[in-house]
N, C-alpha and C positions, 0 to 999 in steps of 0.2 A: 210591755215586756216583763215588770215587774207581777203586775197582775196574773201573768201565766207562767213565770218560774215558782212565786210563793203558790199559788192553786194547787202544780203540780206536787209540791213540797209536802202538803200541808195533806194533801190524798194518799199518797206515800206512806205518809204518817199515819194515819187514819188505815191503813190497808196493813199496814205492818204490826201497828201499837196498838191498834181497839179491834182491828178484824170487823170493822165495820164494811168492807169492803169488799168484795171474792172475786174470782173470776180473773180473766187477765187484763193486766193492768202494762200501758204502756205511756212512760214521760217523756214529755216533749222539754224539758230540761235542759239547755244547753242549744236549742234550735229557735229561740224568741227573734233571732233578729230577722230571720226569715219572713215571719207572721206577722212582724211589725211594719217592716219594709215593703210586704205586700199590697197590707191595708190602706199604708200611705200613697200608694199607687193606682189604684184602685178604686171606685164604687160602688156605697152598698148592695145596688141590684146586679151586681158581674159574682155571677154563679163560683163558687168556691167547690172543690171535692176533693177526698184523700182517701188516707188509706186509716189503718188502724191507730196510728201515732196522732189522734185527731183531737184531745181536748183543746190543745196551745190555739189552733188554728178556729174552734168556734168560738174559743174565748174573744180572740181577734177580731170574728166578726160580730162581736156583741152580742152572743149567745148570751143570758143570762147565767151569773158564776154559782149562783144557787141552784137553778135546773139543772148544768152541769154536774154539781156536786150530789144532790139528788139521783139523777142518774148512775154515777158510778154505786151510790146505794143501792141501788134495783128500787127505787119509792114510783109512787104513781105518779111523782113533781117531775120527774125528771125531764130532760130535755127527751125522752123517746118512750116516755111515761114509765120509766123502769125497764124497758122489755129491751132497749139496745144493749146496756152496760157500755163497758171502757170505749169499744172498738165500734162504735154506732150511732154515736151523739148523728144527729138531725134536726135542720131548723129550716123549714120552709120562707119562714118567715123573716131570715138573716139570710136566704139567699148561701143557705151551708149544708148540701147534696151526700153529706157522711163522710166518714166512720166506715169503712168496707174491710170486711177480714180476710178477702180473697186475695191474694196477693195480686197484685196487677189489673184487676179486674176493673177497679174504678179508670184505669185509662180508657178502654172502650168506651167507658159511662161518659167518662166525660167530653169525650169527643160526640156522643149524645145529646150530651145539656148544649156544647156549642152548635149542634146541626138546628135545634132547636130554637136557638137565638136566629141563627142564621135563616131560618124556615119563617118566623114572625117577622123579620128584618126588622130586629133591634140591633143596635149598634153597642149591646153590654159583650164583656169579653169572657169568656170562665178560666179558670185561674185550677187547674189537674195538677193533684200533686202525687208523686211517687217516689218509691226509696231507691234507692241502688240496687237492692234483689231484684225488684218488682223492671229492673231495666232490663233485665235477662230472661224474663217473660214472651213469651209468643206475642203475646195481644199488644205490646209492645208497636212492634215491627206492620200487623197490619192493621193499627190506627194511625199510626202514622203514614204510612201509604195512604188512604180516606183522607186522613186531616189531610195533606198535600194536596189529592188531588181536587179537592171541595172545595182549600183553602177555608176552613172554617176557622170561627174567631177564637182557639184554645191557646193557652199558654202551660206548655208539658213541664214543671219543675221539680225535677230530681232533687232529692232533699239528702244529698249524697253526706249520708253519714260516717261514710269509710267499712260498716259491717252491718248486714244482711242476716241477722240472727246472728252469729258468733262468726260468720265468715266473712274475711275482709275480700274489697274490689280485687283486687290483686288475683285473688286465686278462683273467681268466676269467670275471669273472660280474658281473653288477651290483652281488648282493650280498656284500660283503666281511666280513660278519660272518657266520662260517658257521653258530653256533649258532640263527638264526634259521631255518634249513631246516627243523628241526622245530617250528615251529609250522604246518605244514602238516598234520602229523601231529596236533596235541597232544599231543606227545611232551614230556615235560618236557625245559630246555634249561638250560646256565648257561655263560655264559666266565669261561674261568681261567688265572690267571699261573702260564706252563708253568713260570717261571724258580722257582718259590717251592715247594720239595717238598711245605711247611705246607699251602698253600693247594689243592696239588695233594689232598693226602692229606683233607684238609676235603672236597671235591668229591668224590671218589671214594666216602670212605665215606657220604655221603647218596645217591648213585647209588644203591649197592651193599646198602643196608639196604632202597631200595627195590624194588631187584628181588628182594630173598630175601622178602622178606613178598608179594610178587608185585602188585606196581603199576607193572609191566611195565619195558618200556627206557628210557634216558636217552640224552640226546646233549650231549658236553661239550667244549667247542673250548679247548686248550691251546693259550694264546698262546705261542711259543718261537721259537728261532730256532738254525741248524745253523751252526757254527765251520767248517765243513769245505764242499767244495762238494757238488754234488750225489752225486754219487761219483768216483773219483778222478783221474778224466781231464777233470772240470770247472773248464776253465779262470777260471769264476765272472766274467765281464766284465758280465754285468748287476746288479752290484751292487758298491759306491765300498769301499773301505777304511776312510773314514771312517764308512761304516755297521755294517762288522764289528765294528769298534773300540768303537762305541756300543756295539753289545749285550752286547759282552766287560764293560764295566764292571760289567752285571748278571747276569754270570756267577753260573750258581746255587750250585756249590760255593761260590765266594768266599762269597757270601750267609751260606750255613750255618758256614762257618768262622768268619765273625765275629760269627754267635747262637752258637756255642760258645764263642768267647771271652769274647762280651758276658756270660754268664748262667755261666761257668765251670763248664761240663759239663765240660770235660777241658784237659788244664794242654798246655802247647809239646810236652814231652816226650811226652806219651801219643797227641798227632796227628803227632807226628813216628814214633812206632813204629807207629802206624796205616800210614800212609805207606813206612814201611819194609818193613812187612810185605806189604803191597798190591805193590811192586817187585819182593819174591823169587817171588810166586806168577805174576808176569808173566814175569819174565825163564823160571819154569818152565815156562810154557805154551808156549815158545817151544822150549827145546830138549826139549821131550815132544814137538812135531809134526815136530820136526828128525828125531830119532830113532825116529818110527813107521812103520811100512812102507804101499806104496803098498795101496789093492784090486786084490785078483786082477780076473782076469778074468770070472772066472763068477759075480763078485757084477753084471753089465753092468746084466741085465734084472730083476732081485731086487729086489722092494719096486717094480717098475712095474708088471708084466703080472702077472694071475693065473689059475691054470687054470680052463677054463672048466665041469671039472664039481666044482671044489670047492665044497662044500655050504656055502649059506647058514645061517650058524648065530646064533640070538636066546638071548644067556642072560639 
């Protein structure tokens, strides 16, 4: 969690302070306990996907912090060799499906990667995340009708930040409690406090035990809320200071720092070197993407277009 609140901190800065950075940029600041609580439920081969709000969530699954960082540079290091930027990190290799700027769009996908587990009959689970706009989407409504009647192994988590670009739940739909969509379905549903890793981690893993025994998808609305505005040119005027301030109290780090204090998991000193250490691997991400050279040229169309008599190959 700390690892991906300074990251995002420190890109911010970097995007604001040196202009090393363009393009759009969206933090996941203030939504750690989600990603934490996932991981902890979770195995590394159980397929992850999202939307644009993706660095917190590749960091999570072990994306390296220097590719990432690289990436928001446009360098050839990066996690999508420069060509994704903010909204596109990819990591085949961490089992982490994107970065999608379509709104909604990655819920179909994902109900994809799980038909695909489901077609090999692996028993990994994939873990579709989406925001609160992206709930009011079409492709919404008929992936989940598929995921139902497939019963494929996805876990749908609304990463309910309260606003959809500057617009709150409130004023998109009637219903403001989005885990009740799926009772249209009979989809199993539960809400959860995005602020509480515990609780998050609780959620996930009865998801997740029941799509590997295959009692198909879930749909789970994390209550949470973004420290940062929508991305970085959002001047955030639909929403007071005194409401930022509110949710800052139940900032989820704080939360977990003081059950480690509470229960003495680890002494001043040993969260203080946590923290020290989480600093140096930042500051290095920083001058890795300083120091990595740009893509040529002839990577333009590479990983877009492909030939059209390369054979379709099933192994």
């Amino acid at each position: 969690m700390q690892l991906i609140r300074q990251f995002e901190l420190k890109a911010e800065e970097m995007y604001k302070m040196a202009g090393k950075i363009r393009g759009f940029f969206h933090a996941y600041v203030g939504q750690e306990a989600i990603a934490a609580g996932c991981m902890t439920a979770t195995r590394p081969e159980d397929p992850f996907i999202t939307a644009y709000r993706d660095h917190g969530l590749a960091l999570a699954k072990g994306a390296d912090p220097k590719a990432c960082m690289a990436e928001l540079y446009g360098k050839a290091t990066g996690i999508a060799k420069g060509k994704g930027g903010s909204m596109h990190f990819f990591s085949k290799e961490h089992y982490f499906f994107g970065g999608h700027g379509i709104v909604g769009a990655q819920i179909g996908t994902g109900a994809g990667l799980a038909f695909a587990e489901q077609y090999r009959d692996t028993d990994n689970a994939v873990l579709c995340f989406f925001g609160d706009g992206a709930a009011r989407q079409g492709m919404l409504h008929e992936t989940f009708n598929l995921a139902m009647l497939w019963k494929l192994p996805v876990v749908f988590i609304c990463e309910n930040n309260n606003y959809a670009m500057g617009t709150s739940v409130e004023r998109t739909s009637n219903v403001i409690d989005i885990y009740k969509l799926a009772d249209a379905y009979e989809m199993p549903a539960d809400k959860v406090d995005g602020m509480s890793a515990e609780a998050v981690h609780d959620a996930v893993a009865r998801a997740v035990k029941r799509a590997r025994e295959k009692g198909g998808p879930t749909l789970l609305e994390m209550k949470t809320y973004r420290y940062k505005g929508h991305s970085i040119s959002d001047p955030q005027k639909y929403r007071t200071k005194e409401e930022v301030d509110e949710y800052k109290h139940k900032d989820a780090i704080s939360i977990v720092m003081h059950t480690i204090k509470e229960n003495n998991f680890a002494t001043d000193e040993e969260l203080k070197a946590i923290d020290d250490r989480i600093a140096a691997v930042v500051d290095e991400t920083v001058k890795f993407a300083e120091e990595s050279p740009w893509p040529n040229d002839d990577e333009l169309l590479k990983d877009v277009y492909i030939d059209k008599n390369y054979p379709f190959i099933v192994d």
